[in-house]
C-alpha positions in Angstrom: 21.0 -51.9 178.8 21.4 -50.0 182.3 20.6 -46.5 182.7 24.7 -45.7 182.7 25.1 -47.0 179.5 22.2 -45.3 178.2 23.4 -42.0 179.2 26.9 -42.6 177.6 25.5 -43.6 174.6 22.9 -40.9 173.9 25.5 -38.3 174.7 27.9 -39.9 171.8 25.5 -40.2 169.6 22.7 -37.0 169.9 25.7 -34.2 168.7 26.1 -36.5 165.5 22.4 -36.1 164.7 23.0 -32.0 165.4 20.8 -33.0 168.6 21.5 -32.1 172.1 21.7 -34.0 175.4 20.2 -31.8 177.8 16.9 -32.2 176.1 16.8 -36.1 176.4 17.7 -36.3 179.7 14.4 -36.2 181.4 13.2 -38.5 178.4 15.9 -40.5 177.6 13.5 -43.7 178.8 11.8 -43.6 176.0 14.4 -43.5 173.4 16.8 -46.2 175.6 13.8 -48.9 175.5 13.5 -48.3 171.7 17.2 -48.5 171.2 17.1 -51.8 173.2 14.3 -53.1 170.9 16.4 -52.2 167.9 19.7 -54.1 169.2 17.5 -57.4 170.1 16.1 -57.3 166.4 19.9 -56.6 165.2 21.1 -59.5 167.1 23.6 -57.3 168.8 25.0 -58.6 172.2 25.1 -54.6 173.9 25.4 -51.1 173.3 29.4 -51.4 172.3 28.3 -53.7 169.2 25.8 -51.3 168.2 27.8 -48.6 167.8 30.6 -50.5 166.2 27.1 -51.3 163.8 26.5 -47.8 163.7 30.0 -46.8 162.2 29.6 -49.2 159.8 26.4 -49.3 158.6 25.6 -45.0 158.0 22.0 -46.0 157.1 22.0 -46.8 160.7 22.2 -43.0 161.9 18.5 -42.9 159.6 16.6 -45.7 162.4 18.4 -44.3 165.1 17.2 -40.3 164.5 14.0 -42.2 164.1 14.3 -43.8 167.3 14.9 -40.3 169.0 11.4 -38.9 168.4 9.5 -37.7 172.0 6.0 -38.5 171.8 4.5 -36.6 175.2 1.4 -34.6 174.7 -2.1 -34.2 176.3 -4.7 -31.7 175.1 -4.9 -28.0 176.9 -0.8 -28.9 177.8 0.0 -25.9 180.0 -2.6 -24.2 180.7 -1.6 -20.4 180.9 -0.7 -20.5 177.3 -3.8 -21.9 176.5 -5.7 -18.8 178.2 -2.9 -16.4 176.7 -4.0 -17.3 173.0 -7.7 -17.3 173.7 -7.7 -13.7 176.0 -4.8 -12.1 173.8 -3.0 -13.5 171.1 -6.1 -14.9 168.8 -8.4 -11.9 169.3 -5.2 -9.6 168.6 -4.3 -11.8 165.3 -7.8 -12.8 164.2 -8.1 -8.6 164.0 -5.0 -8.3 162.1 -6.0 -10.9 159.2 -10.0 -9.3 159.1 -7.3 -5.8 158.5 -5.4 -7.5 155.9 -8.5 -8.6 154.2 -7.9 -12.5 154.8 -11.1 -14.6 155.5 -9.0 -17.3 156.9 -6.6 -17.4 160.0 -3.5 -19.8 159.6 -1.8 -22.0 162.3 0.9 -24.4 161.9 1.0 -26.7 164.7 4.8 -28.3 164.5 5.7 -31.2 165.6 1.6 -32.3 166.8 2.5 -35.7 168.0 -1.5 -37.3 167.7 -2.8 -34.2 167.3 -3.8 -33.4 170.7 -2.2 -29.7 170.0 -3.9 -28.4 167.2 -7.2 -30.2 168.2 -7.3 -28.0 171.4 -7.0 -24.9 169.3 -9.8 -26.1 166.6 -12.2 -27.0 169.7 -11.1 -23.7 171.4 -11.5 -21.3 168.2 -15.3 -22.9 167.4 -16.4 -22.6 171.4 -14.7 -19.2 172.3 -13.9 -16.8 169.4 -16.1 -18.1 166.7 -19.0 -16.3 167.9 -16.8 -13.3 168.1 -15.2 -13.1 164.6 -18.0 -14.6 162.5 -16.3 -13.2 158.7 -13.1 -15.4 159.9 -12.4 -18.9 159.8 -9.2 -20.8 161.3 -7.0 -22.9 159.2 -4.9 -25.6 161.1 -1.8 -27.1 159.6 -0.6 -30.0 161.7 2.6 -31.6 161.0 4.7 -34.8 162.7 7.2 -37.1 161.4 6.6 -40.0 163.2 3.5 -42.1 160.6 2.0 -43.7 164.1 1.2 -40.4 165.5 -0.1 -39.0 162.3 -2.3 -41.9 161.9 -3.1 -41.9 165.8 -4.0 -38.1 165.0 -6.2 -38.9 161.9 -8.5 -41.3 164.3 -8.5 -38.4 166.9 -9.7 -40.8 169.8 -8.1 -40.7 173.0 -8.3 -42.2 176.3 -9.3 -40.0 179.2 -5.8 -39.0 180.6 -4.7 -37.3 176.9 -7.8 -34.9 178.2 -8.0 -34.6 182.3 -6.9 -31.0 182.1 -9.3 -29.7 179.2 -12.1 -27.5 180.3 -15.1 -29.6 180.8 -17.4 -28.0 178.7 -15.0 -27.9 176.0 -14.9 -32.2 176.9 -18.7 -32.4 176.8 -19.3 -30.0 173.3 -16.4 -31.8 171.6 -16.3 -35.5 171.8 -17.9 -38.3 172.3 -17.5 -41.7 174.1 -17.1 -44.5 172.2 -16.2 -47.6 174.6 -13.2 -46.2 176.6 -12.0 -43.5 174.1 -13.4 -39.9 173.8 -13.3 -39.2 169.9 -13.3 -35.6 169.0 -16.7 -35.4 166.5 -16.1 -34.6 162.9 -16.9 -30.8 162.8 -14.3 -30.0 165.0 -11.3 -32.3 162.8 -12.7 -29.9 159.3 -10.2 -27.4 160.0 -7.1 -29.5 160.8 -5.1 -30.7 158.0 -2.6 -33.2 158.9 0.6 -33.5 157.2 3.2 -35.8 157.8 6.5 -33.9 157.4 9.8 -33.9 159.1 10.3 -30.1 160.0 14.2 -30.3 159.2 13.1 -31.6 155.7 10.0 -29.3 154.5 7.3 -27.1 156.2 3.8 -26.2 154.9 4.2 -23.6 151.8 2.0 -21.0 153.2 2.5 -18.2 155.4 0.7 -18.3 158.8 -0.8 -16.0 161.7 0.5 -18.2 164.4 2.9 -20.9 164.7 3.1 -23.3 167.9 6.6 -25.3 167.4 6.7 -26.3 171.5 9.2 -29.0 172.9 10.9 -30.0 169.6 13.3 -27.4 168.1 14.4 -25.7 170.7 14.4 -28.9 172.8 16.2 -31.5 171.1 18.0 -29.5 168.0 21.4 -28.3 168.5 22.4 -24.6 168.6 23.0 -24.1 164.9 20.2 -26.5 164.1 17.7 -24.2 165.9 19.0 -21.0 164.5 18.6 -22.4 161.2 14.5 -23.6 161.4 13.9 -20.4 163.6 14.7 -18.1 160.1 12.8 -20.8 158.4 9.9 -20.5 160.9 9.9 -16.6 160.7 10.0 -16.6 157.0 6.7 -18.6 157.1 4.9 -15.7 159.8 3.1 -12.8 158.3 4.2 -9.6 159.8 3.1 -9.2 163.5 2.4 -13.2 163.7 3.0 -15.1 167.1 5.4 -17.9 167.6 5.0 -19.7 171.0 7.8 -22.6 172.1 7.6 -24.3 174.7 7.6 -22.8 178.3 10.4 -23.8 179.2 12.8 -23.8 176.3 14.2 -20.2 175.2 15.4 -18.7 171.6 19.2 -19.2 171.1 21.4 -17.2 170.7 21.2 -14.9 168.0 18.0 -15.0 167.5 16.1 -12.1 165.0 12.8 -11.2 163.7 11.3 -11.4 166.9 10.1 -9.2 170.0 8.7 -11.1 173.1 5.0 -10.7 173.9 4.3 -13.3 176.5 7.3 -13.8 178.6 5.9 -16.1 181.2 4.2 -18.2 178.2 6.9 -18.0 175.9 5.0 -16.0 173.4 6.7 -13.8 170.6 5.8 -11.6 167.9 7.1 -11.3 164.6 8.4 -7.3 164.1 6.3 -4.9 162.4 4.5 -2.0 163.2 1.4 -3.3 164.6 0.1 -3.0 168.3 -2.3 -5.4 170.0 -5.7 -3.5 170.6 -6.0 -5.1 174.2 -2.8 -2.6 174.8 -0.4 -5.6 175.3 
């Protein structure tokens, strides 16, 4: 299938899964070479035939949303939000929960892909802030809806690109080599729990201090489609919680609930009353 075809294809189909073009077309690679795979195992001679399949066959529309998933990560991916949350955002929320009397601080890592995500916040809490809030321990919720990354997240091994940018103490304290892989050691996977859910299906049934839901809603969803998990999302933050998205994605339109904190790092913060001790 040539590139052209590709294109024409993705931008008839994405709107019918209530996704949107603009956030495939650096990607579309990815979901183009799967989409050939599927035709070949279809027998169909070209792109024409498989929509003609597609109309015909609605359980279709099922493998192809399943075809669409992005599956781009590394650990420590972009590094200024990474330093935001250690300097600003965790101190400020890890006080907030010790206030509210919790003994556990909650994160939902959305959409983790293998896990890279919330493993760079569970090796990032036990190095940096531990020390510093000893009554508190974090509690990771890490959810995907692809099964390989899940299962690619439960072995938490990864080869030495997934980690180039990490710092390299964190590298050294946190895994170990075993033949080419670096596998993160045990004590630092206790405090992720991985879930594999589909975030337009179901979400974890707790209420959290921070969620992370970067490069998927408010990348691939359509308008309405993000509006709708964005409530969702905020009805899941405890007053004065953080949401960060991706840095280069915004809210749409219409957006409530929330007050930027972070402009640069796409940082928000749920409204209430409370102010950030380190006067941000």
């Amino acid at each position: 299938m040539k590139d052209e075809q590709c294109v024409r294809f993705l931008q008839w189909a994405l709107p019918q899964l209530h996704m949107r073009w603009p956030g495939f077309c650096k990607v579309r690679k990815q979901v183009c070479k799967r989409v050939d795979a599927r035709m070949r195992n279809l027998r169909l001679a070209g792109i024409d035939e498989y929509e003609a399949y597609l109309q015909d066959h609605a359980d279709e529309w099922v493998e192809l949303d399943a075809l669409c998933r992005i599956t781009i990560s590394r650990f420590y991916r972009d590094q200024g939000v990474f330093v935001t949350l250690q300097q600003r955002v965790l101190p400020a929320l890890a006080q907030q929960a010790l206030e509210r009397g919790d003994t556990r601080l909650r994160v939902w890592s959305a959409g983790c892909g293998s896990g890279e995500e919330p493993y760079t916040l569970a090796v990032l809490w036990a190095t940096e802030l531990q020390s510093k809030f000893p009554r508190l321990s974090i509690d990771i919720v890490a959810t995907d809806a692809d099964p390989n990354m899940m299962r690619r997240a439960g072995d938490a091994c990864y080869k030495f690109g997934s980690l180039k940018n990490m710092p390299e103490s964190w590298l050294n304290r946190a895994f170990e080599l075993e033949r080419d892989n670096y596998c993160l050691k045990p004590e630092y996977k206790r405090c992720v729990q991985l879930l594999e859910q589909d975030i337009r299906q179901e979400r974890p049934g707790r209420r959290f201090d921070l969620v992370l839901c970067r490069n998927l809603v408010f990348t691939y969803f359509d308008e309405a489609l993000q509006l709708e998990h964005l409530k969702r999302i905020v009805n899941a933050m405890h007053d004065g919680a953080s949401l960060v998205i991706g840095i280069h994605e915004n809210l749409p339109e219409g957006a409530e609930g929330l007050s930027v904190w972070f402009d640069e790092q796409r940082i928000y913060r749920k409204n209430n009353d409370v102010v950030d001790p380190q006067g941000a």
